[in-house]
C-alpha positions as CSV (number, residue, x, y, z in Angstrom):
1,X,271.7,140.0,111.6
2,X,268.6,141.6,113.3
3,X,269.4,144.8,115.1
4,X,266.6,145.6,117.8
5,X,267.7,149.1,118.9
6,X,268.6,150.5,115.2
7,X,268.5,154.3,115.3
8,X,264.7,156.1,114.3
9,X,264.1,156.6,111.2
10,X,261.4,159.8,109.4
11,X,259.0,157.3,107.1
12,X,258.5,158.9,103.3
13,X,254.9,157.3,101.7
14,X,254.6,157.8,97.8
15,X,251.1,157.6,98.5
16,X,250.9,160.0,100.9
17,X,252.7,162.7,99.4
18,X,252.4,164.6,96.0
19,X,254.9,163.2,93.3
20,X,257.0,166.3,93.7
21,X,257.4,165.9,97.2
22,X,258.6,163.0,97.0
23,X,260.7,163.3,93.6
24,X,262.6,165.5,96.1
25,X,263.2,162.7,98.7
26,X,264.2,160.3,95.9
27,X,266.8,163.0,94.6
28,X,268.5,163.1,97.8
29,X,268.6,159.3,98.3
30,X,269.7,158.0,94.9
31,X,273.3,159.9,94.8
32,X,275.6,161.0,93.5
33,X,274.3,160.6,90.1
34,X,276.8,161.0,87.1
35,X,275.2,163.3,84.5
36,X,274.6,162.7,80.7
37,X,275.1,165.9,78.6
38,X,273.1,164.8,76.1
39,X,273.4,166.7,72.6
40,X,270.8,165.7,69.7
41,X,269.9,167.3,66.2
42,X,266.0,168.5,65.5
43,X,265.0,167.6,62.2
44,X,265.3,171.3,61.8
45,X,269.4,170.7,62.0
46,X,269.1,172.4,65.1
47,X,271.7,171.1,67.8
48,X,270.2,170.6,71.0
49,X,272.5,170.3,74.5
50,X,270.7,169.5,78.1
51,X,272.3,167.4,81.4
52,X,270.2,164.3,82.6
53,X,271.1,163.4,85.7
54,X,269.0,159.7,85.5
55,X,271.3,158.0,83.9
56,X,273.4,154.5,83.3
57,X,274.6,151.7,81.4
58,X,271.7,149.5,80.6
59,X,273.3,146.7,78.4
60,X,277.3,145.3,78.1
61,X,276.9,143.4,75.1
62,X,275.2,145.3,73.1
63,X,276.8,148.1,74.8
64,X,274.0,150.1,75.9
65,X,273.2,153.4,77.9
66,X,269.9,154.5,79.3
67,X,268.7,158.0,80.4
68,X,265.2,158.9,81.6
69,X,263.3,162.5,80.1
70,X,260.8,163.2,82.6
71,X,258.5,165.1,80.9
72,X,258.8,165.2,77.2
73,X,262.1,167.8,76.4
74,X,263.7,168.3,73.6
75,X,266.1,165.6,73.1
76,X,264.0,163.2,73.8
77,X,261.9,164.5,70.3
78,X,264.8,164.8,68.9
79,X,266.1,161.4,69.6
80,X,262.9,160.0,68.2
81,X,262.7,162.1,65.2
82,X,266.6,161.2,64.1
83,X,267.3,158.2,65.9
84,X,270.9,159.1,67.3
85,X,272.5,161.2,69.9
86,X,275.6,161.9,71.7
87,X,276.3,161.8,75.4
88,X,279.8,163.8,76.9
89,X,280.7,163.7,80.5
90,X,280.1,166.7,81.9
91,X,283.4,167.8,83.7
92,X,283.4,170.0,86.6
93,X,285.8,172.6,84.3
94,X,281.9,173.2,82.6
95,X,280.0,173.4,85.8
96,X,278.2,176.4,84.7
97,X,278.0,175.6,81.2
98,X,276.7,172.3,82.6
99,X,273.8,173.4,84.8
100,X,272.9,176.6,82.4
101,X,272.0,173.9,79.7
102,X,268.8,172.8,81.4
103,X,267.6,175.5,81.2
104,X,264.3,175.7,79.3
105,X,265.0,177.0,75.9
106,X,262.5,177.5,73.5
107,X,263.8,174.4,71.1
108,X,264.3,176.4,68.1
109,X,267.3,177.5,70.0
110,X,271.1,176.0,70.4
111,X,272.3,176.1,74.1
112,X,275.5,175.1,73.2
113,X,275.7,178.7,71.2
114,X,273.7,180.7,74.2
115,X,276.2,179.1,77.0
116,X,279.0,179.1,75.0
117,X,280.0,175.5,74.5
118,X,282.4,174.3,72.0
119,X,280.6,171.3,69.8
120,X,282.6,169.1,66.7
121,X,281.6,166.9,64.6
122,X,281.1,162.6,65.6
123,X,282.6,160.0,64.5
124,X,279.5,157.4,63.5
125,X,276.7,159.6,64.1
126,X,275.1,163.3,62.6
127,X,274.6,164.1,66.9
128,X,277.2,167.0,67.7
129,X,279.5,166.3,70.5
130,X,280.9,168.2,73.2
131,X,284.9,169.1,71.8
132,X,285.9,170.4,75.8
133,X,284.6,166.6,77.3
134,X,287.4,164.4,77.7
135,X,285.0,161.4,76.7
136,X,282.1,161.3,74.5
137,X,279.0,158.3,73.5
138,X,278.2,158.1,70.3
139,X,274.5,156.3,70.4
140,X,272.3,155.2,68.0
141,X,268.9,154.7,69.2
142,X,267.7,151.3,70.7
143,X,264.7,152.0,71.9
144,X,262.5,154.0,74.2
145,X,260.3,152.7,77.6
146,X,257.8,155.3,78.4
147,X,257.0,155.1,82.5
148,X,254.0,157.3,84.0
149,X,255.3,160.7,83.1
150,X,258.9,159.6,81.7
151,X,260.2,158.6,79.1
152,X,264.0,156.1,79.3
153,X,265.7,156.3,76.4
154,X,268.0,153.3,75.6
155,X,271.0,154.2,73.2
156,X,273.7,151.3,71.6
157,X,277.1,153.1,72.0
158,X,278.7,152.6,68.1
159,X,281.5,155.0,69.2
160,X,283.1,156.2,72.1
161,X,285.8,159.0,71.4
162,X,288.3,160.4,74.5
163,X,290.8,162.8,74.8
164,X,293.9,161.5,74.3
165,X,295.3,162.5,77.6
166,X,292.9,161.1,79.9
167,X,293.4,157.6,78.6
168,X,295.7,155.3,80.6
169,X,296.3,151.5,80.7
170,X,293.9,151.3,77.6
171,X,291.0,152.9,79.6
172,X,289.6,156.6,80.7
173,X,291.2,157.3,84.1
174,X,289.1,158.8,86.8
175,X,291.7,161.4,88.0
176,X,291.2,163.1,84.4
177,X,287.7,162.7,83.7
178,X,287.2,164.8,87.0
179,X,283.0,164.2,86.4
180,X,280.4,166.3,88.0
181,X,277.9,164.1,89.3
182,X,274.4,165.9,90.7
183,X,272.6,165.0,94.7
184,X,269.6,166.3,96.0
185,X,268.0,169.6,95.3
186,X,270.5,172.4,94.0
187,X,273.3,170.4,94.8
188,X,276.4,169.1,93.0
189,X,279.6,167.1,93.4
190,X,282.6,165.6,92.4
191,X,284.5,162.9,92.4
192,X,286.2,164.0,95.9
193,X,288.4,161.1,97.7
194,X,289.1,157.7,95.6
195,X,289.1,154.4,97.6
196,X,290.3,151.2,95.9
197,X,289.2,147.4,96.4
198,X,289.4,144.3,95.2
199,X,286.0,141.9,95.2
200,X,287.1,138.7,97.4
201,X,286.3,135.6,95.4
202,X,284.3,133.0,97.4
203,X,287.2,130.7,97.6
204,X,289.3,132.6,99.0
205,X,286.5,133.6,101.7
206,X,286.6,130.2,102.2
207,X,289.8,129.7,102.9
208,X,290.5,132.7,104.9
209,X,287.9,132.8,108.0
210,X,289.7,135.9,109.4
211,X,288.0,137.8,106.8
212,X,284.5,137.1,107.6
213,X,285.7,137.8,110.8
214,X,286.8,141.1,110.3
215,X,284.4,142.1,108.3
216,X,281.5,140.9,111.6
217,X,283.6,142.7,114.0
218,X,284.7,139.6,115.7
């Protein structure tokens, strides 16, 4: 459906601007991102805890997650250097905990000790996780993708531990995960209203025309 009179639109050129210009636009446009607190062990033993806010699944089977270091930091030596890491939702009860940790610490220091955060002991891996996040990864390290100045880091999950009360129906529910997720600039969100839907199978598109119709305005 072409739509001649579409509202104006302000035009962003990558090659126009400077890369941190227009990291900035991109920040506001790719949201709400769901945030990775990532924790990983030097080879120094020293436990290291920082929020990435490009992150995802990658892989189902293997099960893989993916976040991207822009620049090199910490965990991302660390990740190479051990090959494992841990990755806890970051829930909005740690907000400041959360956002304190990316910080740049010198990386002979813990931010989980200097903000305060509660860390135990994994399941499959030597990677600390967060003991106050109702859900952690447990990754082992799959490999890394290095792009212009950033680095995507691409972890197999071997383990993923929850808190008991936040699983429901055999899965992590949502309403107790209560995830902080991270939009443009200094902002932050949550989850905020839930909607619900089911995908409509082609067949029964098919064999329903009203819902096209709906769906068109018609």
């Amino acid at each position: 459906m072409t739509v001649p009179d579409s509202p104006e639109r302000v035009h962003f050129d990558p090659a126009e601007m400077g890369a941190g210009a227009f990291y900035r636009v991109l920040n506001s446009v790719v949201v709400p991102r769901p945030i990775a607190w990532v924790c990983t062990r030097s080879a120094a033993g020293v436990h290291n805890l920082a929020p990435y806010s490009f992150y995802t699944v990658a892989c189902v089977d293997p099960p893989i997650v993916q976040f991207t270091s822009v620049g090199r930091k910490d965990s991302l030596t660390n990740v190479e250097e051990t090959g494992e890491f841990t990755v806890s939702l970051a829930p909005v009860e740690l907000f400041e905990q959360v956002n304190a940790g990316g910080t740049d610490f010198p990386p002979d220091l813990s931010e989980a000790e200097l903000t305060g955060v509660r860390l135990e002991p994994s399941e499959r891996v030597a990677a600390l996780r967060v003991a106050d996040s109702p859900v952690s990864l447990e990754c082992r390290l799959h490999s890394t993708l290095r792009l212009g100045d950033s680095t995507v880091v691409l972890g197999e999950v071997v383990h993923v531990a929850a808190h008991a009360r936040v699983v429901r129906d055999g899965r992590p529910r949502i309403e107790e995960l209560r995830p902080l997720a991270r939009l443009g600039g200094n902002e932050w969100t949550t989850v905020g209203e839930l909607k619900e839907i089911r995908r409509i199978p082609y067949s029964t598109w098919e064999q329903d025309p009203s819902i096209g119709r709906a769906l068109r305005g018609e």
